[in-house]
N, C-alpha and C positions, 0 to 999 in steps of 0.2 A: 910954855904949855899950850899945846892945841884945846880949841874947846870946839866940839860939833857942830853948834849949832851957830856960831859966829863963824866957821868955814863955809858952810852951808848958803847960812844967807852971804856970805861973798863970792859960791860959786853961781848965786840963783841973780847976783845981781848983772855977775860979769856975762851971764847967759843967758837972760830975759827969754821968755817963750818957747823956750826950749824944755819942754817938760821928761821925754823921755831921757835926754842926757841927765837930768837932774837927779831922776832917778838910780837910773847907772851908776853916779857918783854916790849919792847917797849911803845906795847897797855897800859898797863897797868902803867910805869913809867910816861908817860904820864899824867895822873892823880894825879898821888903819890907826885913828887916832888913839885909840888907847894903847896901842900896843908902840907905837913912836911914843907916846908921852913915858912910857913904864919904861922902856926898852935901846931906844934911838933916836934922845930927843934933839941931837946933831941933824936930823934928818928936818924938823922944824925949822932950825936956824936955816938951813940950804935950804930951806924951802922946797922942795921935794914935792911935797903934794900939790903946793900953788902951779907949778911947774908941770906935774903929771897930767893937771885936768886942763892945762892949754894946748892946744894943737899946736907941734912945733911950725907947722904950717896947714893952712886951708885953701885949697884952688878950687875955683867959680869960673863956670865959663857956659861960651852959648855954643849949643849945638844947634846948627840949622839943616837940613836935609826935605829932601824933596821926595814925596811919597808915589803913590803906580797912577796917580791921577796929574803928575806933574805940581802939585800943589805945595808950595814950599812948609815946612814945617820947622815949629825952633821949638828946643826943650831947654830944660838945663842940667849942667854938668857938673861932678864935685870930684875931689881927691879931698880927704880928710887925712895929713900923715901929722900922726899923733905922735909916737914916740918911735924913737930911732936909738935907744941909749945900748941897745943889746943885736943889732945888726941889723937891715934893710927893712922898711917899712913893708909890712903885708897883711894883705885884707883883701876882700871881696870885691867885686861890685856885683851893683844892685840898679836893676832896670824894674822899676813900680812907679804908679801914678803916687804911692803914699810917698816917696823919698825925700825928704826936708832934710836941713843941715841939721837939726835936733836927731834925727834916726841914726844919721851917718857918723855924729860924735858921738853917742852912744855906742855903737858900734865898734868904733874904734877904740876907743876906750877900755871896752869890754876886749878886745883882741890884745892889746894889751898883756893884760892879764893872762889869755889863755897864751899866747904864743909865746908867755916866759917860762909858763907851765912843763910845755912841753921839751923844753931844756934845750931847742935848736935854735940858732943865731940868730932869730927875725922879729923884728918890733912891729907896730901896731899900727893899721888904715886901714881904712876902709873907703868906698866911693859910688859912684854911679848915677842914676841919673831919673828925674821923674816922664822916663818914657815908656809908653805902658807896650810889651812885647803881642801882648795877644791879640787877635786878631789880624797881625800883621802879617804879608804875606815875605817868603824868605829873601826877596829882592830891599824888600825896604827895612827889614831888620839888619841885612847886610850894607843898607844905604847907610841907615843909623849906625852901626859901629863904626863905618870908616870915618863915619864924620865925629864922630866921636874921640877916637881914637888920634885922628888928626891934631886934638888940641892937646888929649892928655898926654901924646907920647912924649913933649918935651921935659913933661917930668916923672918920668919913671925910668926906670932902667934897673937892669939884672944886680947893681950894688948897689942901687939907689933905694925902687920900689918896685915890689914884684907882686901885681894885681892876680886876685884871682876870679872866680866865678861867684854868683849868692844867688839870691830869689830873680829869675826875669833873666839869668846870665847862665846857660849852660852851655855843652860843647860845641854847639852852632855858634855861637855868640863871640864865646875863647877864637874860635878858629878864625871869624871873622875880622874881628879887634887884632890877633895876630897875626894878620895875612896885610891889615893895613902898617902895624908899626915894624914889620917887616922892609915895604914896600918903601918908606920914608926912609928910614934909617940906613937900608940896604946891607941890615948886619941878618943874623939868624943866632937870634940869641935867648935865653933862658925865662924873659923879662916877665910873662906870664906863663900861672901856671893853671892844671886844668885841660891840658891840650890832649890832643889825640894820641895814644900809644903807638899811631905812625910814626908821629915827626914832634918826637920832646915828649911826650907824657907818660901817666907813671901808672902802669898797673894799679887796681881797685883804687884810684881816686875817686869813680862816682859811688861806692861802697862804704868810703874811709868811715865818713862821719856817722853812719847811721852800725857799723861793725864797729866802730871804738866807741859809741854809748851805750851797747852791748857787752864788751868788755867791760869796761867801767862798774855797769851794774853788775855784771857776775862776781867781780871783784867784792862789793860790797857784800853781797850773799855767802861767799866763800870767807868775808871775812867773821860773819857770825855761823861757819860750817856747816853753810845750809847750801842749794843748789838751787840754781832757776827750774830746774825740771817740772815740769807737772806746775807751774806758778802761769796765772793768767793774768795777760798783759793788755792793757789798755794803750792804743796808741793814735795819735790827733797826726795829722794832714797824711796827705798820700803820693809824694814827691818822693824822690830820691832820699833821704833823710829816714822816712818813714819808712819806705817799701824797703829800705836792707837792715834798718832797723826790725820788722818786721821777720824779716827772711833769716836775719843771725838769730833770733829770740827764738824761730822753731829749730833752729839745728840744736842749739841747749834745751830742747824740747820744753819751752814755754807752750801757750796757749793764748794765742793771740785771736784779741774778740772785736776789736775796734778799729776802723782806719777813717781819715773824714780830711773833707774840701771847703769851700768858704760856703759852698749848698748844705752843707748836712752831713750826716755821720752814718756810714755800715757799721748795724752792731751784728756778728754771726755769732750765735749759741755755738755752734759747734768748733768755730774756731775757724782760723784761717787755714789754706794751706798752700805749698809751693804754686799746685796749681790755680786757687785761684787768686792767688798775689798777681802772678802771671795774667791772668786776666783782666784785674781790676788795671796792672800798666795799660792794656791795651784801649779801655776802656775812657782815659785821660778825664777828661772833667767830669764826666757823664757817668756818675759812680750810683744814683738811682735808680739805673737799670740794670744793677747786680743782681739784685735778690728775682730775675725772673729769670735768671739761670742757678741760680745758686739760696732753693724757697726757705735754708736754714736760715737766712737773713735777712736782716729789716731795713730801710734808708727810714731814716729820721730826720725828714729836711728841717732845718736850718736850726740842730741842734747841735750841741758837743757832745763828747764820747764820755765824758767825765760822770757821768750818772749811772755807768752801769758797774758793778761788784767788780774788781779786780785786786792784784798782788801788788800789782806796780804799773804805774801810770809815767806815760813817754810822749810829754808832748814836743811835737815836732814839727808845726806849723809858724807859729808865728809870734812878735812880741805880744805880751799882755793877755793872750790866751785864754790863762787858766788862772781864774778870779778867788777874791774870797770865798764866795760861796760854792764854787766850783770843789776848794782844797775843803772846804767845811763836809761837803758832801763822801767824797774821796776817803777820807779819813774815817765817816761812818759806815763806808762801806767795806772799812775791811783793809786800805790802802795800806801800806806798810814802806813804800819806796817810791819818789818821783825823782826821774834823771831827766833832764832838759835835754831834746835833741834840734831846738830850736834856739834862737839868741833871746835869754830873758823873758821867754814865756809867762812866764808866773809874775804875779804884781806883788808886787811889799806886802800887801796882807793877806797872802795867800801866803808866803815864805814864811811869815808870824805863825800860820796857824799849822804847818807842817813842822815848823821848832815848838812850839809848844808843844804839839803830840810826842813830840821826839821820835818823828820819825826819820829815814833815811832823805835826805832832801839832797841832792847832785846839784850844781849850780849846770848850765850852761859852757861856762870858761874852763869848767872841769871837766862834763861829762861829753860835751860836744867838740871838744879839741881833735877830735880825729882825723877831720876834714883840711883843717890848717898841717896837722904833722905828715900829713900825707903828700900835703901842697910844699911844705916843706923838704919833704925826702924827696919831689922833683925837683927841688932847686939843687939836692945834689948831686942828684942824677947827670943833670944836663950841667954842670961845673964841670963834669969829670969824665963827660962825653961817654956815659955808661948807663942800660937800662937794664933793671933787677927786674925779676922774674916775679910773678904774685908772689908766693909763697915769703919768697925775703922781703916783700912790702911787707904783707901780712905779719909775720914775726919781727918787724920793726913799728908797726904800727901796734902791737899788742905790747909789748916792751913799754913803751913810751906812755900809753893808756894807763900801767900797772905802776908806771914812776910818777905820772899822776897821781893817779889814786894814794898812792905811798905817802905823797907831797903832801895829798889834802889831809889826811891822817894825822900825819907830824907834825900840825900847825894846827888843826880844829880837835881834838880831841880832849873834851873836858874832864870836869874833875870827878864828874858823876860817871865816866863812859864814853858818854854820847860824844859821835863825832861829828861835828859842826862842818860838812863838808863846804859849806859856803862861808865859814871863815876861813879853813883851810887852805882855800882857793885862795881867796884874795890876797893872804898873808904870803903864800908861797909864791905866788907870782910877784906882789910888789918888791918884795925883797929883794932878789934877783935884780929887775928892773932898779929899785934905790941904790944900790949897791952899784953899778954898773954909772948911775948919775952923780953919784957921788964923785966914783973915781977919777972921771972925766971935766969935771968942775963945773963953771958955770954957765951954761948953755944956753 
């Protein structure tokens, strides 16, 4: 028999300082253990879980490069490939000064999880690197990728490990990173995904993830026969994530009031619209000088969106977000639904206080998988030397979101009702992945 709290303290022993991974597991253990002791306690003996939370592998390495002053520069470098048990290691990377190996096993961890979710063939990593993209000019972002690139291309590859884009890593980035392990290899081959709908890439990738935690949550409203129409939406950061989060919430004619950066939050009374979504892109960090074109809105520096009245709250910025008091406040206002379109947003007792309400709570691994299946349907695209047109992303990306959601139902639904979509989650993805570890024996 597993007991929680003796795994616990041996996963907090084997991983000292790493607080966010700890976390991650936790969330998730939480779940795990009872349902192996009741149900697949062969899954203890294999050891299964000891297994799950070690990276089958971890690469460290020095990036050095030389910035517009000639001045040599060294960061450092990571691939976290977690598990491999259900097909080719995939994940992100992630260019930020926050980047630790704690963020990155959490991370992968958590992918995991969502990339079994979505039922296509690819296991879980994550990477990248504590180099900070902003203020750099595009010569020395494209100095840093190659140098970059240089060390991780010996271990990834199109059946190995197929990186994609995260925070600090977009399609300048892809392009760059792919133009060096091109250049090395001298193949032209599938290995990342994220790339340009020129040369490899897959209609609505930069849409996926923020149009499938959209779907997700329609899902959830359709499943108590109700509609997003006319429901006002709260929504945190203003990235790619956000902004089509945002953009799909008005076509189901939401009412979206909130968008916000590491400065402060736009709250608009009257709601967003196409056109000044459109705006606020062009606008990039500098989201304080909204409201003197648009006077129905207010900047509120350096606060969250979490304070004001809404249906459904979408945070989409960043980990640890949206605090207790944050869900305490949320919940008095009226909140009825929060769908994660960020990685683990919410903290432990923020997730407590949105189960206790019993309200709609999405994990992340559920509701933000949109991004991964979409980086996924480029891995089949370019296997098969064939690019689908929006519309067949789009109707495979909705499919996938709906088998989702289906998944988190059939594994979290309790005896009162309530559907525990973040047991759901984790139960339906581990499975899968156990199942897959088992088969294949001791690894």
């Amino acid at each position: 028999m597993l007991n929680f709290k003796n795994f616990i303290d041996y996963v907090e022993s084997q991983n000292p300082h790493e607080p966010e991974f700890l976390q991650a597991v936790t969330e998730v253990v939480e779940d795990l253990i009872p349902y192996i002791n009741e149900h697949h306690p062969e899954y203890a003996d294999l050891k299964i879980l000891e297994r799950l939370v070690e990276p089958e592998r971890v690469v460290s390495f020095r990036v050095a490069w030389v910035d517009d002053q000639n001045n040599v520069q060294v960061n450092k470098g990571y691939r976290v490939q977690m598990n491999s048990a259900i097909g080719p290691y995939k994940g992100g990377l992630r260019f930020s000064p926050t980047v630790n190996l704690s963020i990155l096993k959490f991370l992968a961890f958590e992918q995991v999880f969502k990339n079994a979710l979505t039922s296509l063939p690819i296991g879980g990593g994550k990477g990248g690197s504590n180099f900070d993209p902003k203020g750099k000019s595009d010569n020395e972002i494209m100095r840093f990728c190659q140098a970059f690139m240089t060390e991780l291309y010996r271990h990834i590859g199109s059946e190995t490990d197929v990186p994609a884009g995260d925070i600090g890593v977009g399609g300048r980035e892809i392009g760059y990173l792919f133009g060096q392990y091109k250049r090395i290899q001298n193949n032209f081959t599938g290995v990342l995904t994220g790339k340009g709908v020129q040369w490899g890439g897959s209609y609505i990738r930069p849409e996926a993830t923020g149009y499938g935690l959209l779907y997700f949550v329609k899902s959830i409203f359709e499943n108590e026969n109700d509609t997003l129409d006319g429901k006002v939406v709260a929504i945190s950061g203003a990235g790619n994530v956000a902004y089509y989060a945002a953009e799909k919430a008005l076509s189901f004619g939401a009412k979206v009031i909130t968008l916000s950066n590491s400065t402060g939050t736009i709250y608009d009374k009257d709601g967003f619209t196409h056109e000044k979504l459109t705006y606020i892109a062009k606008l990039g960090r500098n989201l304080e000088s909204f409201p003197e074109k648009y006077p129905s809105a207010t900047f509120h520096a350096g606060e969250k969106p979490w304070q004001f009245a809404c249906d459904i709250a979408l945070p989409c910025a960043t980990q640890n977000e949206l605090n207790e008091a944050d869900a305490k406040q949320l919940i008095a206002n009226g909140c009825t639904c929060v769908a994660e379109g960020a990685n683990m947003p919410s903290t432990a007792e923020a997730i407590k206080v949105f189960h206790q309400a019993k309200i709609a709570y999405a994990p992340g691994k559920a509701a933000n998988a949109g991004g991964v299946a979409v980086s996924g349907l480029e891995m089949s695209q370019n296997s098969i030397g064939q690019q689908w047109n929006s519309a067949k992303v789009d109707d495979r990306l909705k499919a996938i979101m709906e088998n989702i959601y289906k998944t988190c139902v059939r594994y979290g639904k309790e005896k009162d009702g309530y559907i525990n979509y973040l047991k759901g989650a984790n139960l339906g993805g581990f499975i899968k992945v156990a199942e897959a570890m088992k088969a294949q024996g001791v690894l």
